[in-house]
C-alpha positions in Angstrom: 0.0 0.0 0.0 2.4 2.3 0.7 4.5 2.3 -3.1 0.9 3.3 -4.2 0.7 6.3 -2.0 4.6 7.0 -2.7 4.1 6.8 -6.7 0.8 9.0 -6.2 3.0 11.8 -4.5 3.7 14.7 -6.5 7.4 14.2 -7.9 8.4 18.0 -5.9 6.7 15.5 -2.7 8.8 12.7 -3.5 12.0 15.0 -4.1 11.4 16.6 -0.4 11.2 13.8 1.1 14.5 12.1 -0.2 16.1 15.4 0.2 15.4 14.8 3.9 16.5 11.2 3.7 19.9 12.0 2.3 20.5 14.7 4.6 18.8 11.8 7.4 16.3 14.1 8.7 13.8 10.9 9.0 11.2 12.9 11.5 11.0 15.9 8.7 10.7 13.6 5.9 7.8 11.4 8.2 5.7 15.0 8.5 6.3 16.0 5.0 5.2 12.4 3.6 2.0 12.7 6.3 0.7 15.8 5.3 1.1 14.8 1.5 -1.0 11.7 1.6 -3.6 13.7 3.9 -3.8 15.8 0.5 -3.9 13.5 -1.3 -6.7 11.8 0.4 -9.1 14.4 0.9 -12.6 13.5 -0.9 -11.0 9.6 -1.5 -13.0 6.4 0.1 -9.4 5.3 0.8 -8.6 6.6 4.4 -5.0 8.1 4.3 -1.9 6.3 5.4 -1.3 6.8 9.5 2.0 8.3 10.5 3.4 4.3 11.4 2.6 4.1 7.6 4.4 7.4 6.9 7.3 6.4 8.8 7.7 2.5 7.0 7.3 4.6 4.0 10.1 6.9 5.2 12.7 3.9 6.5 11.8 2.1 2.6 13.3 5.4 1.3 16.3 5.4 3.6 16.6 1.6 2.2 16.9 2.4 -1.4 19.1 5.9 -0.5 21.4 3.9 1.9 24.7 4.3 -0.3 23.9 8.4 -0.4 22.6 9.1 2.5 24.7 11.8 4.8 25.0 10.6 8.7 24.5 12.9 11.0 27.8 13.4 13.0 27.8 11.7 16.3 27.9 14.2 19.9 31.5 14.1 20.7 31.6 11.2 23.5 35.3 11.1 24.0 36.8 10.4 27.9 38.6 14.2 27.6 34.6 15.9 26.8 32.6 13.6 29.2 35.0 14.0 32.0 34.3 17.5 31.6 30.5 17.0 31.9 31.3 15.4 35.0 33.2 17.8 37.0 30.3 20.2 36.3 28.3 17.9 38.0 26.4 19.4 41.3 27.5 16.1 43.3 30.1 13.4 44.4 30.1 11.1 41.6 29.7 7.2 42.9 29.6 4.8 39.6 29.4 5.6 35.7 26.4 3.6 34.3 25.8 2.6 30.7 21.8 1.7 29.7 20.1 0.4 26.5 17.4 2.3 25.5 15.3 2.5 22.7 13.2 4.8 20.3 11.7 4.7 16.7 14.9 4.2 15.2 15.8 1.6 17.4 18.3 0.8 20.5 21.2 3.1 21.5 23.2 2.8 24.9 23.1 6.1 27.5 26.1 6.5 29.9 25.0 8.2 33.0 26.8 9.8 36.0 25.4 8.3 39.2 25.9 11.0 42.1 25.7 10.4 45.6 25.2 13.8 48.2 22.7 14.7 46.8 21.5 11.2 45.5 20.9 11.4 41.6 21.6 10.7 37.6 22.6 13.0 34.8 22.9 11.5 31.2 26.2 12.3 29.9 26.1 10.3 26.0 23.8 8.6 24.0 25.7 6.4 21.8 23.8 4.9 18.8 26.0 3.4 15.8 22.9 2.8 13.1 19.2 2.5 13.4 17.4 -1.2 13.8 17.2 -1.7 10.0 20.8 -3.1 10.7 18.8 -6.6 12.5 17.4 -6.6 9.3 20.5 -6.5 7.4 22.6 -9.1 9.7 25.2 -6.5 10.7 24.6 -7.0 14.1 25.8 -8.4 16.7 28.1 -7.4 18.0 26.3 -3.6 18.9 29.0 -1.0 17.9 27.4 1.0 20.3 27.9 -1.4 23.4 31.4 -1.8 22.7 32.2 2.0 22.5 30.3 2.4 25.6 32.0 0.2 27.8 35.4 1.0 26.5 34.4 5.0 27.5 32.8 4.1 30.5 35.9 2.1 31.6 38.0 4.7 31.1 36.0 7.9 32.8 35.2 5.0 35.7 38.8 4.6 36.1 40.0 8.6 35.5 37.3 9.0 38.5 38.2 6.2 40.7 34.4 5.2 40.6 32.7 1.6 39.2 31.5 1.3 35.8 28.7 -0.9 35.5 26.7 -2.3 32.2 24.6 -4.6 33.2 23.8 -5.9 29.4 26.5 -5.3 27.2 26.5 -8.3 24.7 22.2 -7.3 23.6 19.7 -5.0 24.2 18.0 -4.9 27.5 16.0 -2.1 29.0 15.4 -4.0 31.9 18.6 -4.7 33.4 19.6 -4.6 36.8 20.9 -1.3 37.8 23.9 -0.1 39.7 22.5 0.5 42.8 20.2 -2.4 42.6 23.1 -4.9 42.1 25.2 -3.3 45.4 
């Protein structure tokens, strides 16, 4: 259903939205397709596409525009610019933590800065090395992402004197045991 709605998109439609693919803007180029087939539907029997339609539409795009399209650059998560998160930090650092979490695109790892006095959690990174489509294409495992994050974890745990904990390294798991639940 959705290469019907994609060929029925104006060409200047179907332009945008690979313009936004290639520059991997997926949320613009999501909006952009939605509003386009809610044109395009007005007066039809055919109820439009819903935005999970929109966005399978969007990720089909990214598929055929893989070898163009232009990766955002990845936030700078090296030891020398997270160590300097941490010393801004408004408490006594007690463990570096790294998470899996997940979104629309798929799963990317957090490292956090567990403070004690006062008691709390800042996110430092989000590290994500590729969306899911990559389960898809058997270029996982191992995650990219869980490897970077425990070598940099390691290494601010270590400039700190603190424990580094990743409960889940080898696969994704939002439910892992955290730090202080594992003390």
């Amino acid at each position: 259903m959705e290469t019907t709605w994609w060929d029925a998109l104006p060409a200047s439609v179907r332009a945008q939205v690979d313009d936004f693919v290639l520059d991997d803007r997926q949320l613009q180029a999501i909006l952009v397709t939605k509003e386009a087939v809610r044109s395009l539907a007005e007066g039809s029997r055919t109820p439009p596409p819903d935005l999970y339609a929109c966005r399978r539409l969007v990720l089909a795009r990214y598929e055929v525009l893989a070898d163009r399209i232009v990766r955002r650059r990845a936030a700078d998560v090296s030891v020398e610019t997270l160590a300097g998160r941490v010393g801004e930090l408004p408490g006594r650092l007690a463990a570096i933590e790294a998470l899996w979490d997940g979104d629309s695109d798929g799963w990317f790892v957090t490292l956090v800065a567990v403070l004690d006095a006062p008691q709390g959690e800042y996110e430092l990174a989000a590290i994500r090395r590729g969306s899911d489509l990559r389960l898809f294409n058997g270029q996982v495992p191992p995650w990219p992402e869980a490897q970077e994050a425990t070598a940099t974890g390691t290494a601010l745990a270590g400039r700190f004197g603190v424990p580094f904990h990743f409960a889940s390294p080898d696969e994704p798991d939002d439910q892992a045991p955290r730090w202080r639940t594992t003390l």
